[in-house]
N, C-alpha and C positions, 0 to 999 in steps of 0.2 A: 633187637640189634640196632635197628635205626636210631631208638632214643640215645642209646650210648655215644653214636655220631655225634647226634645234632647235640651232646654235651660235650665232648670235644671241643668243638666250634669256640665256646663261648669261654674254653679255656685257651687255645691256643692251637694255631693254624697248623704247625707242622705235627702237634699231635694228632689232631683230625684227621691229615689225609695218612699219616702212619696207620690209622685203625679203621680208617676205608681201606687202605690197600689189604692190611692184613686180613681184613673181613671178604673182601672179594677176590683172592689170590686166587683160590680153586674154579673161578669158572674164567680166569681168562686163557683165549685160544677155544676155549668147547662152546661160549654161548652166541649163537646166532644174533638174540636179540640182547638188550640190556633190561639186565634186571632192575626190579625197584628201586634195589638197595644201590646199585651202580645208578640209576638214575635220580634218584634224591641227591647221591653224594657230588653228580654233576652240577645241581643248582644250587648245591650250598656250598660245593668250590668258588662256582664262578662267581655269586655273594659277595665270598671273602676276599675277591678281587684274584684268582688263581686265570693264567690264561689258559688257551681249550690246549696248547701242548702240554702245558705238566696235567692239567685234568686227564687230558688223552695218558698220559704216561702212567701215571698214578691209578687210575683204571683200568689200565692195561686193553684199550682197545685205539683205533685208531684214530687222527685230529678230529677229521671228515665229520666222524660218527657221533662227537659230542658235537658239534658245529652246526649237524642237521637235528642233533636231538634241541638244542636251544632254540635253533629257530625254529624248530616245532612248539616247543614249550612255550613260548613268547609269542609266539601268534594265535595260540590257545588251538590247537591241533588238537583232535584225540588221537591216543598216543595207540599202537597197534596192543592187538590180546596184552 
């Protein structure tokens, strides 16, 4: 499922985050944490230059939580289970 993402990408930005959304519809609202698939598609958003509200939007969770997930990913944090 990820590689079909990250081929997206390299076609075209509003198709990417259309088939992140589509692909991670079902766990927004029930997942506590973020999934891989939600977390990959956070650092290949903000990549293509997307800011952390449409990523926030687009993955259906909130600003805050891609905001702490980058600054975790960029200071090289290990990321929980």
């Amino acid at each position: 499922m990820f590689i079909v993402l990250i081929k997206c990408i390299a076609i075209n930005k509003i198709t990417f985050l259309k088939k992140l959304n589509f692909s991670i519809w079902y766990t927004m609202g029930f997942a506590k944490e973020l999934t891989l698939i939600q977390k990959g598609g956070i650092i290949a958003a903000k990549k293509l230059g997307h800011n952390n509200t449409e990523i926030a939007e687009t993955i259906g969770c909130h600003r805050t939580t891609v905001t702490r997930f980058l600054a975790a990913y960029e200071s090289g944090e290990p990321s929980k289970k």
